[in-house]
ZAMAR-799790 format. One record per residue (C-alpha): residue number from 1; x, y negated, z. Coordinates in nm, 3 decimals. Layout:
# residues N
+-----+---------+---------+---------+
| num |      c1 |      c2 |      c3 |
+-----+---------+---------+---------+
| NUM |       X |       Y |       Z |
...
+-----+---------+---------+---------+
***
This chain:
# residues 381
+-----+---------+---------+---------+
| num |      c1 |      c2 |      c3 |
+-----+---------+---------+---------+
|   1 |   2.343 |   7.529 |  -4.083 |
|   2 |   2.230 |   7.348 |  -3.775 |
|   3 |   2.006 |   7.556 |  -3.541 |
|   4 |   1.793 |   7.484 |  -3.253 |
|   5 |   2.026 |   7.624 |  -3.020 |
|   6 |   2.305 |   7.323 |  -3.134 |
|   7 |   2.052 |   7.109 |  -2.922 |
|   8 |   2.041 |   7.287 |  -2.640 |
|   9 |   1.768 |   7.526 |  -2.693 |
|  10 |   1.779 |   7.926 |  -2.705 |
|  11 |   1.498 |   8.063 |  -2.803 |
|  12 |   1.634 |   8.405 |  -2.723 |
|  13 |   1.694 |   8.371 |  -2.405 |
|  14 |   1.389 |   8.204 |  -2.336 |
|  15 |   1.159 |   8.478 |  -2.411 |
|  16 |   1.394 |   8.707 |  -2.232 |
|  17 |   1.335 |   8.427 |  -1.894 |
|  18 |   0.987 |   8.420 |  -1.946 |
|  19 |   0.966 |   8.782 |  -1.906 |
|  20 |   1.149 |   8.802 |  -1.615 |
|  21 |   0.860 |   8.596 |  -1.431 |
|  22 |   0.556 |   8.687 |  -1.616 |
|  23 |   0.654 |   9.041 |  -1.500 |
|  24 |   0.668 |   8.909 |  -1.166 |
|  25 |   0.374 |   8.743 |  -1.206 |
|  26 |   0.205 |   9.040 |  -1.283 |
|  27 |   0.293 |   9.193 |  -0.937 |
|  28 |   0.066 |   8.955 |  -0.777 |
|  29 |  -0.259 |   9.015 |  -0.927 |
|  30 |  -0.269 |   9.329 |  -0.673 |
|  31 |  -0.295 |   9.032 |  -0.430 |
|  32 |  -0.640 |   8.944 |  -0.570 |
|  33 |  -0.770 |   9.265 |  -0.602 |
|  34 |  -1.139 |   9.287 |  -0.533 |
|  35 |  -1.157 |   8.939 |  -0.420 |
|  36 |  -1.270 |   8.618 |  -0.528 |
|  37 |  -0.971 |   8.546 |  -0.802 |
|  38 |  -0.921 |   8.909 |  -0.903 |
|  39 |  -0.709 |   8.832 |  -1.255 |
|  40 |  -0.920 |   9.017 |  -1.592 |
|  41 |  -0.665 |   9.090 |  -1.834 |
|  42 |  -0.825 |   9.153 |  -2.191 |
|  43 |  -0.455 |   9.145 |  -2.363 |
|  44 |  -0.179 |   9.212 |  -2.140 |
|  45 |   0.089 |   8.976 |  -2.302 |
|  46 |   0.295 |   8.665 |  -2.188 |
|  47 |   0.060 |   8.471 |  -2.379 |
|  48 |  -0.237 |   8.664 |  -2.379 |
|  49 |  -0.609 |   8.625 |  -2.244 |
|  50 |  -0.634 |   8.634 |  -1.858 |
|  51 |  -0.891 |   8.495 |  -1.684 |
|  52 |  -1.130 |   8.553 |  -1.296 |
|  53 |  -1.462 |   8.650 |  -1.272 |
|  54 |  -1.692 |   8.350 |  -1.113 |
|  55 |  -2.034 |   8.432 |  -1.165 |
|  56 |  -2.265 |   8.525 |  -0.890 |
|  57 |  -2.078 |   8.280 |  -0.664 |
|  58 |  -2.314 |   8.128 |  -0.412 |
|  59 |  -2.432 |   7.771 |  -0.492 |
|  60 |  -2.245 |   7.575 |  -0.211 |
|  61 |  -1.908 |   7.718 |  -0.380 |
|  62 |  -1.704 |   7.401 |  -0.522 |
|  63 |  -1.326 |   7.451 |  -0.608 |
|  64 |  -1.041 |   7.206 |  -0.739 |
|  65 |  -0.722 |   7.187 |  -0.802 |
|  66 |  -0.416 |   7.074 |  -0.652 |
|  67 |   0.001 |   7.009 |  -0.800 |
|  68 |   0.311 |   6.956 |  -0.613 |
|  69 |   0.706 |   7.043 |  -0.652 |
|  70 |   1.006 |   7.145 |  -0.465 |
|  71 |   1.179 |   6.846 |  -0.441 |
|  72 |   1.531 |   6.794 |  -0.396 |
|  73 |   1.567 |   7.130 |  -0.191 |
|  74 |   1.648 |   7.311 |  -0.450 |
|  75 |   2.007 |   7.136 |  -0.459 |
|  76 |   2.093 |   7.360 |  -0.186 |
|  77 |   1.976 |   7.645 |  -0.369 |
|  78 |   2.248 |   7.546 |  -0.650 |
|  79 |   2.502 |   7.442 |  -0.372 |
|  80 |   2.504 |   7.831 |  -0.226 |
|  81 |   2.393 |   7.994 |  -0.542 |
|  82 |   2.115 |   8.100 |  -0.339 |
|  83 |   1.722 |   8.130 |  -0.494 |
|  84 |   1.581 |   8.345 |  -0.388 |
|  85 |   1.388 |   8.167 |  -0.121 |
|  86 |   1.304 |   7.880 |  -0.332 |
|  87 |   0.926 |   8.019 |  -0.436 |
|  88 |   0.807 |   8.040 |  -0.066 |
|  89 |   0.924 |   7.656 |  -0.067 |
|  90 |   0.711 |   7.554 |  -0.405 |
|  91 |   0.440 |   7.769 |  -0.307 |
|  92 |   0.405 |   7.647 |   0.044 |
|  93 |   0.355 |   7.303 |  -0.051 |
|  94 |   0.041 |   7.400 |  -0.260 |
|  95 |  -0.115 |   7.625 |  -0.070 |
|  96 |  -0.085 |   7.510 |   0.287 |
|  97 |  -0.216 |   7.169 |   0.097 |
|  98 |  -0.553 |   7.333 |   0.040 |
|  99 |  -0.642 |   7.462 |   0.340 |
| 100 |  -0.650 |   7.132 |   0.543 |
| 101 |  -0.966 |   7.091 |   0.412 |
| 102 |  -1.141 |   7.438 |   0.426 |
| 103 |  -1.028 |   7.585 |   0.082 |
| 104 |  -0.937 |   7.959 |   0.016 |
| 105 |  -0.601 |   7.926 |  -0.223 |
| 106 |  -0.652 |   8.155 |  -0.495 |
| 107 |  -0.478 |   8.137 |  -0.857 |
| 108 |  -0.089 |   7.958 |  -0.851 |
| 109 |   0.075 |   7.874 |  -1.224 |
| 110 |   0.376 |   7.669 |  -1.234 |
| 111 |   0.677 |   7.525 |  -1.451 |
| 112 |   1.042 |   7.598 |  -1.427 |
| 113 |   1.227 |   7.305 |  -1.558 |
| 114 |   1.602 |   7.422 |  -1.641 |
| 115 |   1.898 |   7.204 |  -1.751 |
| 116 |   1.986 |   7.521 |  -1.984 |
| 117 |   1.989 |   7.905 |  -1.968 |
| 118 |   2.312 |   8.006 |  -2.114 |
| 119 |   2.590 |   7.933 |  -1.884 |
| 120 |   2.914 |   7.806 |  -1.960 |
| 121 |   3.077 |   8.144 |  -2.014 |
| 122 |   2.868 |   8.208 |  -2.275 |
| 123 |   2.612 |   8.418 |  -2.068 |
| 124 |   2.321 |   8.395 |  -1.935 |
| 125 |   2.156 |   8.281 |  -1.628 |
| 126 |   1.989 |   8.569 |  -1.531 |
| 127 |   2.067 |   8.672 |  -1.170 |
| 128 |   1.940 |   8.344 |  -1.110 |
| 129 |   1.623 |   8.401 |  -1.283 |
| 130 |   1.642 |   8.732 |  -1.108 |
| 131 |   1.601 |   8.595 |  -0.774 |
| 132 |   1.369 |   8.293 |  -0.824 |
| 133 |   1.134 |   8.609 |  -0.975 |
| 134 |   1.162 |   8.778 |  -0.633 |
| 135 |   1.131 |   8.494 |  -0.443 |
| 136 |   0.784 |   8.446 |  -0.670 |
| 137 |   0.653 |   8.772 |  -0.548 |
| 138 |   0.710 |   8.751 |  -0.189 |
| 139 |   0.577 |   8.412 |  -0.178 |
| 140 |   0.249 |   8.490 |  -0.401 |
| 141 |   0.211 |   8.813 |  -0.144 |
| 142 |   0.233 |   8.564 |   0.167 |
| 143 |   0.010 |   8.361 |   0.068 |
| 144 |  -0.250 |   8.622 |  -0.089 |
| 145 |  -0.262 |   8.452 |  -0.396 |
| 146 |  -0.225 |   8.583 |  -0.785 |
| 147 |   0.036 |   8.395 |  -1.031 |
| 148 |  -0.099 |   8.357 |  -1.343 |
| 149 |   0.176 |   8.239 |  -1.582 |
| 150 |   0.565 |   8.227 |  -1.583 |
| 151 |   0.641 |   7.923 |  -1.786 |
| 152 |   0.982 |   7.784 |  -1.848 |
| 153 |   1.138 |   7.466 |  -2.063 |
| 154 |   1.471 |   7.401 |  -2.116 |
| 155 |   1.563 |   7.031 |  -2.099 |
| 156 |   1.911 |   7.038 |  -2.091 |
| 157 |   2.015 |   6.631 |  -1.935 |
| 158 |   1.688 |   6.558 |  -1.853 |
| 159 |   1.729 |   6.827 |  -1.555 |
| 160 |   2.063 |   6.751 |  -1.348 |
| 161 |   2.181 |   6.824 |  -0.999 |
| 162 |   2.450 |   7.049 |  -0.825 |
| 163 |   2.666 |   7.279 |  -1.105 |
| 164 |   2.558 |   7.407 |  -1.398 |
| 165 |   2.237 |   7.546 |  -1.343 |
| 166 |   1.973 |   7.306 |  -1.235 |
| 167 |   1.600 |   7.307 |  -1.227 |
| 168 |   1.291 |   7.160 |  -1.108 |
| 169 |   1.008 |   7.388 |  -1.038 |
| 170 |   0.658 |   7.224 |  -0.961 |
| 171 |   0.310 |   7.415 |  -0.960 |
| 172 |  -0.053 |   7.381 |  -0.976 |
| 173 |  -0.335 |   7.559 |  -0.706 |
| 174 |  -0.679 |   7.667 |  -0.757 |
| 175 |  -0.852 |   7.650 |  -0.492 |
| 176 |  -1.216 |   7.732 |  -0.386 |
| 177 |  -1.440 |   7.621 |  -0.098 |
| 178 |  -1.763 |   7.645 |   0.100 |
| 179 |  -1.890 |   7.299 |   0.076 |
| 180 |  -2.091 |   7.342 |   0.393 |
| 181 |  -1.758 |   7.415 |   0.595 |
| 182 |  -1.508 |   7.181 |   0.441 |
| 183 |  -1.279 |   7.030 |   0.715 |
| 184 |  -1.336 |   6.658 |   0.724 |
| 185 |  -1.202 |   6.571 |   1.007 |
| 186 |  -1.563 |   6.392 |   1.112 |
| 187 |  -1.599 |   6.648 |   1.386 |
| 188 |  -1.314 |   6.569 |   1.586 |
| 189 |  -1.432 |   6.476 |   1.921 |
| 190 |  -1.225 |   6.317 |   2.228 |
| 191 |  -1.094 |   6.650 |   2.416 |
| 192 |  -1.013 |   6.843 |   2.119 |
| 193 |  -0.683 |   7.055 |   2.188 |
| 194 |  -0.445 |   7.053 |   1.895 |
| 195 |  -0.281 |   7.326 |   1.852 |
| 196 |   0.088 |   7.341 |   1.678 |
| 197 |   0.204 |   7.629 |   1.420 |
| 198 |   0.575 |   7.669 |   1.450 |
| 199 |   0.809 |   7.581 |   1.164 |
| 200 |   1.198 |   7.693 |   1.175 |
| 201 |   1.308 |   7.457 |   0.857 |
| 202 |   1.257 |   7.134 |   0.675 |
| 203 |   1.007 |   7.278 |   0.412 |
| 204 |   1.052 |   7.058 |   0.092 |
| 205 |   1.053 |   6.727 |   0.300 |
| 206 |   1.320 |   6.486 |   0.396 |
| 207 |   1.597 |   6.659 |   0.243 |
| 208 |   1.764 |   6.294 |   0.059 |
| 209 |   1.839 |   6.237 |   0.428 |
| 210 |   1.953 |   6.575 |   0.534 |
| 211 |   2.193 |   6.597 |   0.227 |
| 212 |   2.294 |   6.256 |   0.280 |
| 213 |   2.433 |   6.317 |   0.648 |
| 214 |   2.575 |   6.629 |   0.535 |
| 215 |   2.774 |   6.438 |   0.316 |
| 216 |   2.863 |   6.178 |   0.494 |
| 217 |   2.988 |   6.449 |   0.820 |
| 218 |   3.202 |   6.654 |   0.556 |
| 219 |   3.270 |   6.534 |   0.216 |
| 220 |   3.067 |   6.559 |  -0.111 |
| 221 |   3.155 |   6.918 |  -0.119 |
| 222 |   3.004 |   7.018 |   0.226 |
| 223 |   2.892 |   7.314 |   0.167 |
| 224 |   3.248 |   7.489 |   0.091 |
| 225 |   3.333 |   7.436 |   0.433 |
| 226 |   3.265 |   7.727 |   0.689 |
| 227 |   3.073 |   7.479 |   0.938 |
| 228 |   2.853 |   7.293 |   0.630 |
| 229 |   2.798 |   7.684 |   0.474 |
| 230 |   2.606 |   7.783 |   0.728 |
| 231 |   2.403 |   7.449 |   0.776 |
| 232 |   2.342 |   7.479 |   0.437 |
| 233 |   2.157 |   7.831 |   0.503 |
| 234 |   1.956 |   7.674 |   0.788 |
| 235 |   1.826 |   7.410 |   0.576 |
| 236 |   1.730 |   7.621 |   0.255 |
| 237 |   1.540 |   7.845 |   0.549 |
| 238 |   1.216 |   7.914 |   0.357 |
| 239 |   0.931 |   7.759 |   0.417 |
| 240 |   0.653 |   7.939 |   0.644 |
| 241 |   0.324 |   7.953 |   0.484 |
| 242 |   0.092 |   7.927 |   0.707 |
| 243 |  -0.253 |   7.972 |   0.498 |
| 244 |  -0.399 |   8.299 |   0.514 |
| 245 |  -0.397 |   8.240 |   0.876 |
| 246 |  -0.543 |   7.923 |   0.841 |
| 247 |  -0.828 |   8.054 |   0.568 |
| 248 |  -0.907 |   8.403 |   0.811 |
| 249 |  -0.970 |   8.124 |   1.096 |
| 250 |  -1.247 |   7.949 |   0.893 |
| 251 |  -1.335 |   8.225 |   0.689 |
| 252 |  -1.196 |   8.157 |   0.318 |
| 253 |  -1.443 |   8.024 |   0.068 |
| 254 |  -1.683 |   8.351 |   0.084 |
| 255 |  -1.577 |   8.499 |   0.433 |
| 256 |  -1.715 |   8.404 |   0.762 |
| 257 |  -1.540 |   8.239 |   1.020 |
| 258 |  -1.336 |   8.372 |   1.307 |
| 259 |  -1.287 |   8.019 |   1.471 |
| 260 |  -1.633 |   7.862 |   1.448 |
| 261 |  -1.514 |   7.489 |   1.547 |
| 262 |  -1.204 |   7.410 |   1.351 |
| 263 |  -1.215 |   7.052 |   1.369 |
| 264 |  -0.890 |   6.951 |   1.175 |
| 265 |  -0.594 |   7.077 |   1.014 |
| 266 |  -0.285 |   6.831 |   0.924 |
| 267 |   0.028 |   7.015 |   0.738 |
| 268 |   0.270 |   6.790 |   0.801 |
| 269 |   0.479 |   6.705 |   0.501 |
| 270 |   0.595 |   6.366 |   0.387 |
| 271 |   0.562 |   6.125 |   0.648 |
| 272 |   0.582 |   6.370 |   0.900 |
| 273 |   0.366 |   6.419 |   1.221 |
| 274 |   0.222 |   6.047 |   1.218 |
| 275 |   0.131 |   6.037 |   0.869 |
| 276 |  -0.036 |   6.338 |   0.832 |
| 277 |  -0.193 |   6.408 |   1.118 |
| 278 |  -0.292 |   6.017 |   1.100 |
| 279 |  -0.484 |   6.094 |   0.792 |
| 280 |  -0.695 |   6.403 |   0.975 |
| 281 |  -0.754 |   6.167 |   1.268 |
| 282 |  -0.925 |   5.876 |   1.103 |
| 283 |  -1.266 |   5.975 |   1.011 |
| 284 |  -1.353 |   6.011 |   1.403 |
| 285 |  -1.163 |   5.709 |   1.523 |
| 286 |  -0.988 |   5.923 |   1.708 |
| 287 |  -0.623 |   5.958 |   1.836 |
| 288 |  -0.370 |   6.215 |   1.970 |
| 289 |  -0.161 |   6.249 |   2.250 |
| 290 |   0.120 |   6.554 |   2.134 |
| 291 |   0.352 |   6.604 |   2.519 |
| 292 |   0.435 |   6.961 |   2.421 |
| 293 |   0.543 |   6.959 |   2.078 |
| 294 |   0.790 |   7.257 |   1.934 |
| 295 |   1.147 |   7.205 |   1.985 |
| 296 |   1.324 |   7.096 |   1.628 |
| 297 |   1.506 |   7.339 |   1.440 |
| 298 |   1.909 |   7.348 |   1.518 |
| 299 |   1.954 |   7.179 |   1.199 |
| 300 |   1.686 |   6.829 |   1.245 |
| 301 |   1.842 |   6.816 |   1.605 |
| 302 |   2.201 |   6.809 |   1.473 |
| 303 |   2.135 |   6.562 |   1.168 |
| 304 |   1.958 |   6.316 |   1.397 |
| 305 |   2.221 |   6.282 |   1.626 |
| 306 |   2.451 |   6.248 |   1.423 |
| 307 |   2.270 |   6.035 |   1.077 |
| 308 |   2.518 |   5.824 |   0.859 |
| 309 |   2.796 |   5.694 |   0.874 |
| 310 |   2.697 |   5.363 |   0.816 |
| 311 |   2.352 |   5.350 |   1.011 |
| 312 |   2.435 |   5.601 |   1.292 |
| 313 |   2.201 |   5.862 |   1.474 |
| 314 |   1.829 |   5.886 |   1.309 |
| 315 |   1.585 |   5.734 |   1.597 |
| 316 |   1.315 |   5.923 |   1.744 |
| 317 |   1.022 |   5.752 |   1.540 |
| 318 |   1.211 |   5.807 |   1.223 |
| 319 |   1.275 |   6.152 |   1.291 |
| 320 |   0.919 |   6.253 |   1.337 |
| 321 |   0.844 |   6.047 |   1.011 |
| 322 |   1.074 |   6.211 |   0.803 |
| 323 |   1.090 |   6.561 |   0.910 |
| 324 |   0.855 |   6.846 |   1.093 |
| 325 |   1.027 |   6.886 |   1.389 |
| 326 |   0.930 |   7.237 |   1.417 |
| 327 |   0.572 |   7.161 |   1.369 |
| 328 |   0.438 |   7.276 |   1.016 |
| 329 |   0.081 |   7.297 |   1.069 |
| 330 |  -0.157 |   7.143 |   1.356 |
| 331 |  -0.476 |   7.255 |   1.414 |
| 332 |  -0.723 |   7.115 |   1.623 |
| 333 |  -1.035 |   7.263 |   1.790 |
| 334 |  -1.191 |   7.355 |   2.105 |
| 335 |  -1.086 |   7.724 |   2.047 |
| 336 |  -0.749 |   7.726 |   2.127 |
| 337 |  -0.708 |   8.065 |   2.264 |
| 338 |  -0.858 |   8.190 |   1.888 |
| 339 |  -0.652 |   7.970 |   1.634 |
| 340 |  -0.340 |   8.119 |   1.859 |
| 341 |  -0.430 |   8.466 |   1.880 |
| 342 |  -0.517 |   8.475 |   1.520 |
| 343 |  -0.200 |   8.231 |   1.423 |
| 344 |  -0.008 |   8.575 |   1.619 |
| 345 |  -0.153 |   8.835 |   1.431 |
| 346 |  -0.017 |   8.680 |   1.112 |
| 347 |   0.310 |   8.667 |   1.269 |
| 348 |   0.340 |   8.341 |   1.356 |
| 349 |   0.421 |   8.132 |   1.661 |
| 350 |   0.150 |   7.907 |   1.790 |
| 351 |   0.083 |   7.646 |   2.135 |
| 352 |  -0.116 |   7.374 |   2.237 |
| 353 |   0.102 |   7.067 |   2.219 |
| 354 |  -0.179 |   6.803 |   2.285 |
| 355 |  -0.511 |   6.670 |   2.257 |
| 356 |  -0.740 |   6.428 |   2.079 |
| 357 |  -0.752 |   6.093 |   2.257 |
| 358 |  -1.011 |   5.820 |   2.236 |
| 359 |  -0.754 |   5.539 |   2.125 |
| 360 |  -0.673 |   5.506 |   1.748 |
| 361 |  -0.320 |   5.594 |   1.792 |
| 362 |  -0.091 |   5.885 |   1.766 |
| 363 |   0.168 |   5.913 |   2.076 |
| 364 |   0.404 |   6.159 |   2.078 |
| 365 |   0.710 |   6.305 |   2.311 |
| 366 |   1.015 |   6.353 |   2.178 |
| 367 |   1.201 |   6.655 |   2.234 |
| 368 |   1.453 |   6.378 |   2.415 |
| 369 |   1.167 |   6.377 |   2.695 |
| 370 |   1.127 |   6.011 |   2.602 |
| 371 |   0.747 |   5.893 |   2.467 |
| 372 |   0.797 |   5.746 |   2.110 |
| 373 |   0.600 |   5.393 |   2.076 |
| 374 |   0.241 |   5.449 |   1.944 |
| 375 |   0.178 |   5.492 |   1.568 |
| 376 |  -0.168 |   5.324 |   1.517 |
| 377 |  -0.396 |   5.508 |   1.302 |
| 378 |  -0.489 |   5.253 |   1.039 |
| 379 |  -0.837 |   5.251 |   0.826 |
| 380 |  -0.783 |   5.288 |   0.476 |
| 381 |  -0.924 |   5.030 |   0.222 |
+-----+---------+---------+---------+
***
């Protein structure tokens, strides 16, 4: 008799996976306890009734929603058989999203995408599941949000990468906001400090280029080498989430603010420092001068100077397109001494590394010393 499982599918082992992280989905609903987002559980059951209170919210309240994935990170993750770290990646992307314009992250659900959960010898992938489950909790707990689902597809070919097990994970945020405070970017005015939250890894950006240079310095098995072992720890560092700092600073969706002029916030992603901070910058016609940015991570200074082998070292300008830098979050204001103090007390390293310009460009020092040629901050259509 042909089964389900001849194509690829085990039922079995599914439930048993989906367990693993509604159970650790369930530890963060102690997150949202009390607060806007607190999780009502009628049934408690994978696919049972849960739901959040909203009523009584004041009328200025708006919320939306927001998607994004891992990327290609998670190839290191197979590499190392390391995944435990992966969740702070996926949930950083989301939630560190929202806050650049005034929203209070509250309610994360995602989708684990798996090439197939029985392994080769006939067992299952379960320490695997194991540790993307505890990576779930400590992310959901960092960023003060509740996880409200733990779902998981097995799509055996259509999911390929490093090994045997491979996945894609990619989420969705709900977010909520005080309309009257949202973070436009309007404000910005010429002497506006911007202040720079420090980031010790790639996050889930420009990692095609990192892996590529790491295979082109050691050989398409890089990572089994002592040297390209460890740089494969430093770049599957996880990713800092910066937003319950950010939120406490302009007080969340219901909370009032500790920072009362935050001006601007660019996470900077894709496209790096002149993209992102680019797109903060342009409602005020504004533009930046950044002389005392964070030092770049061991790892972006060693795969810049070195690049490909058949293109060389990565140039400044590219550099700061592609990658962080060390820079995950900017914030600008004229309360500098605030967004650091408060950036501190969550444990994270913060400086003044510029200040908003009247000329529609972003310049920016290189950790080389040497002043990168202006981006120009272009109107969109």
């Amino acid at each position: 008799m042909t089964t389900y499982e001849d194509a690829g599918v085990h039922n079995d082992l599914k439930r048993e996976a989906s367990k693993v992280l509604y159970e650790a989905a369930k530890k963060t609903w102690e997150n949202r306890k009390g607060n806007l987002g607190e999780i009502i559980t009628p049934t408690d059951s994978f696919s049972g009734l849960r739901g959040m209170r909203v009523g009584g919210l004041p009328m200025t309240t708006i919320c939306n929603l927001g998607f994004d994935g891992v990327g290609t990170k998670m190839e290191i993750g197979e590499r190392i058989d390391k995944h435990n770290t992966i969740a702070f990646d996926l949930f950083a992307m989301v939630v560190d999203d929202a806050v650049v314009r005034g929203a209070e992250p509250v309610l994360v659900g995602s989708i684990l995408d798996v090439n197939s959960l029985k392994a080769p010898d006939e067992t299952a992938y379960m320490k695997q599941l194991d540790q993307l489950a505890d990576g779930y909790v400590k992310a959901a707990k960092a960023a003060n949000v509740a996880v409200v689902n733990g779902e998981i597809a097995e799509l055996g070919a259509r999911v390929s990468g490093y090994g045997a097990f491979n996945y894609n994970w990619g989420a969705g945020i709900l977010w909520f906001a005080n309309e009257n405070r949202a973070i436009t970017g309007k404000k910005i005015r010429l002497g506006h400090e911007i202040v720079a939250l420090r980031e010790y890894g790639p996050r889930s950006n420009g990692l095609s280029l990192m892996r590529k240079t790491l295979a082109d310095m050691y050989c398409p098995e890089w990572h089994k080498t002592p040297e390209g072992n460890a740089l494969a720890e430093q770049v599957l560092r996880p990713s800092t989430i910066y937003c319950t700092a950010i939120s406490e600073m302009f007080g969340g969706a219901l909370g009032e603010p500790k920072v009362d002029d935050i001006a601007g916030v660019a996470h900077i992603t894709g496209g790096g420092i002149p993209e992102k901070l680019a797109r903060v910058l342009e409602p005020s016609e504004c533009g930046a001068a950044l002389d005392n940015l964070w030092e770049p991570p061991h790892i972006m200074r060693l795969l810049k100077e070195t690049g490909t082998k058949a293109k060389g070292p990565v140039s400044d300008e590219d550099a700061y397109k592609t990658w962080n830098m060390g820079n995950g979050m900017l914030v600008i204001t004229s309360r500098s001494y605030d967004v650091i103090k408060i950036a501190e007390k969550h444990g994270l390293e913060a400086q003044v590394v510029g200040e908003v310009t009247g000329t529609p460009t972003i310049q920016i020092k290189s950790y080389t010393g040497k002043w990168i040629p202006p981006f120009p901050i272009e109107k969109s259509a």
